[in-house]
C-alpha positions as CSV (number, residue, x, y, z in Angstrom):
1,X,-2.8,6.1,13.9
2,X,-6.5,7.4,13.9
3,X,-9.1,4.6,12.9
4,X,-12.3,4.7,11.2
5,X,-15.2,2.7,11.6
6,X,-15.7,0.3,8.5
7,X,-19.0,0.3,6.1
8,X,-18.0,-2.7,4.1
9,X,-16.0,-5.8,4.8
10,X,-12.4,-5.7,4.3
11,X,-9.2,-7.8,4.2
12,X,-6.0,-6.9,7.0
13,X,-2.7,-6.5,4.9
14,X,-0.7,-7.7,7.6
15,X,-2.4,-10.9,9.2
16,X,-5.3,-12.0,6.7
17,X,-8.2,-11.3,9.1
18,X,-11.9,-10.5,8.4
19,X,-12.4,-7.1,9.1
20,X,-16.2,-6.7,9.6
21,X,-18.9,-4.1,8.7
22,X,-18.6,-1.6,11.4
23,X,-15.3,-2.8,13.3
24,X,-12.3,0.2,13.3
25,X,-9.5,-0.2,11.1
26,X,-7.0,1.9,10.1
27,X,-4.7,2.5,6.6
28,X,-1.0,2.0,6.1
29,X,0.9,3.2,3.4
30,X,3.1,1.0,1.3
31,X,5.4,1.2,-1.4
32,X,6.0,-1.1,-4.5
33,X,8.6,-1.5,-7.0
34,X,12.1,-0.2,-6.1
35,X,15.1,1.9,-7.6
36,X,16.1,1.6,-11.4
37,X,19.2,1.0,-11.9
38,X,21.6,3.2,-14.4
39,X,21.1,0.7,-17.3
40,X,17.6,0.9,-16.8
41,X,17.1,4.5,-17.0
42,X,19.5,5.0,-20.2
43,X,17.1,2.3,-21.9
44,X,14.4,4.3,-21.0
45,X,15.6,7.4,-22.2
46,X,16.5,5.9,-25.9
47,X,13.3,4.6,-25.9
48,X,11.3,7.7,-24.5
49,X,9.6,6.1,-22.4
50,X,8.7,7.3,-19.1
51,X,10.0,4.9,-16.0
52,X,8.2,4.7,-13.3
53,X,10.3,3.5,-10.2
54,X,7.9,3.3,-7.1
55,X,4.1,3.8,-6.1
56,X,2.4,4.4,-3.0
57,X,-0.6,2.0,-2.4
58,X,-2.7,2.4,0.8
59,X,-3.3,-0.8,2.5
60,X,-6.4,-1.6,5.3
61,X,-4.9,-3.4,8.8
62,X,-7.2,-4.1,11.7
63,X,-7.6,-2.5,15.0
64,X,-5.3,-5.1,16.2
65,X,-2.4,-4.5,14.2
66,X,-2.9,-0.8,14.0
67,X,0.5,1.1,16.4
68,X,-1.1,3.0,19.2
């Protein structure tokens, strides 16, 4: 995972840490929510609604937790 050098002061997903101005960190992707199920998605479609099942959110973690 390549790392970049921090300009403001940031939270680690994974163990709570500080991550200070200028200290490398690195981004993991995660994702939320989970599959519909068939009920679900028939509800949605009598309604016309759209349904949104998952979303990526990018996540900061510090050099220490970071995969080499």
């Amino acid at each position: 995972m390549k790392l970049k050098r921090s300009r403001l002061e940031r939270t680690c997903h994974l163990c709570g840490t500080t991550i200070n101005k200028g200290d490398l960190y690195g981004n993991r992707s995660i994702k939320l929510g989970g599959k519909a199920t068939d009920q679900e998605r028939e509800d949605a479609k009598d309604r016309g609604v759209f349904l949104i099942e998952t979303i990526s959110v990018k996540r900061d973690i510090c050099s220490n937790c970071c995969p080499t």
